[in-house]
N, C-alpha and C positions, 0 to 999 in steps of 0.2 A: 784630170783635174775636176772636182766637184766644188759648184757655190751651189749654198742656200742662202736666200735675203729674203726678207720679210719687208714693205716699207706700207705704212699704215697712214692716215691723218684724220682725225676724228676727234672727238671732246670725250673728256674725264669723266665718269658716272660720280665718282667721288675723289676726294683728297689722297694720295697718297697715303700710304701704311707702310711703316718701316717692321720688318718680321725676321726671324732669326730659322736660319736652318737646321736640323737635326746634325748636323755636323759643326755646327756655331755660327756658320757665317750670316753675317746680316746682309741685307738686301732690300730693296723698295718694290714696292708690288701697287699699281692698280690697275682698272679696267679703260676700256675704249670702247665707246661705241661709234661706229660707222652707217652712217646712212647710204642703201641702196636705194637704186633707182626707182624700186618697184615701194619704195615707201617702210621698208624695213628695215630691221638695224643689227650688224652683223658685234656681236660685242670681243674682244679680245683681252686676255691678262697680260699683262703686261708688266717683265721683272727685270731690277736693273740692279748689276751687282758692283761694288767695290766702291771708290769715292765719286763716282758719277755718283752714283744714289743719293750719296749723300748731300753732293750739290744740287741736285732737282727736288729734294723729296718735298721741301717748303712750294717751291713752284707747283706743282701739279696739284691745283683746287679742282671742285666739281665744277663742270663749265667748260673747262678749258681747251681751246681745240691745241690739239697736238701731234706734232710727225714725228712715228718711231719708225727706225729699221733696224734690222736686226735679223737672228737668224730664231727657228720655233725649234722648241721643246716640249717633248712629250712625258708626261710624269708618268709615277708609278702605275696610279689610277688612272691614266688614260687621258689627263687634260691638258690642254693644247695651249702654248703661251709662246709670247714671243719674249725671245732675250734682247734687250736693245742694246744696240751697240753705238747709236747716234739718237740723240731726243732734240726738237727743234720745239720750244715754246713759242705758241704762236698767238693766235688771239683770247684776250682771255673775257671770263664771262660777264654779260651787263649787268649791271649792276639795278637791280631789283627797286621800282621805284616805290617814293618813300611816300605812303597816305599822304594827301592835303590837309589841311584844316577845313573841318566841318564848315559850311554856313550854315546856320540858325534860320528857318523857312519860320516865317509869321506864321500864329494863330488863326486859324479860321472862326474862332469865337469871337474876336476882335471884330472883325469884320460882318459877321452876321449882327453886330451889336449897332452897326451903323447902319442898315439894311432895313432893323425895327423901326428906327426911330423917325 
């Protein structure tokens, strides 16, 4: 008996992309990036086929940490992905805060003008 599992947890670099096969099938495709200890980041593609895809594709924004497993696949060209066969949405990303309102810092002419007199 042979298993391969792949199980990952990292955040989305971008939004999901739903893409079509040369064979017609659709599919959802994005990337992962993982932080190593040494301060690096291991990045992985990440493809998920049939109505799973379809149900996550809106979920997977840039940000997002997420746990795939699944099992990898090697393409034609040689690139390495994982096929998920379980996605766990996990924390998603903060939300970006939003400019204050300016305050208006007094004139210094003002002041130099009481200073004269």
């Amino acid at each position: 008996m042979s298993l391969q599992v792949v199980s990952v947890i990292g955040n989305a670099t971008k939004d999901a992309e739903v893409r079509v096969s040369k064979d017609g099938v659709s599919y959802v495709t994005f990337r992962l990036a993982v932080s190593n200890s040494d301060g690096t980041a291991t990045f992985y593609n990440v493809l998920v086929f049939g109505h799973y895809g379809d149900v996550i594709k809106d979920h997977v924004i840039r940000g997002r940490q997420i746990f795939v497993s699944g099992r990898l696949q090697v393409s034609e060209k040689g690139y390495v992905s994982v096929v998920a066969d379980h996605i766990e949405l996990l924390a998603r990303p903060k939300p970006k805060p939003e400019p204050g309102p300016v305050e208006e810092v007094p004139e210094k002419e003002e002041e130099e003008e009481e200073v004269k007199k």
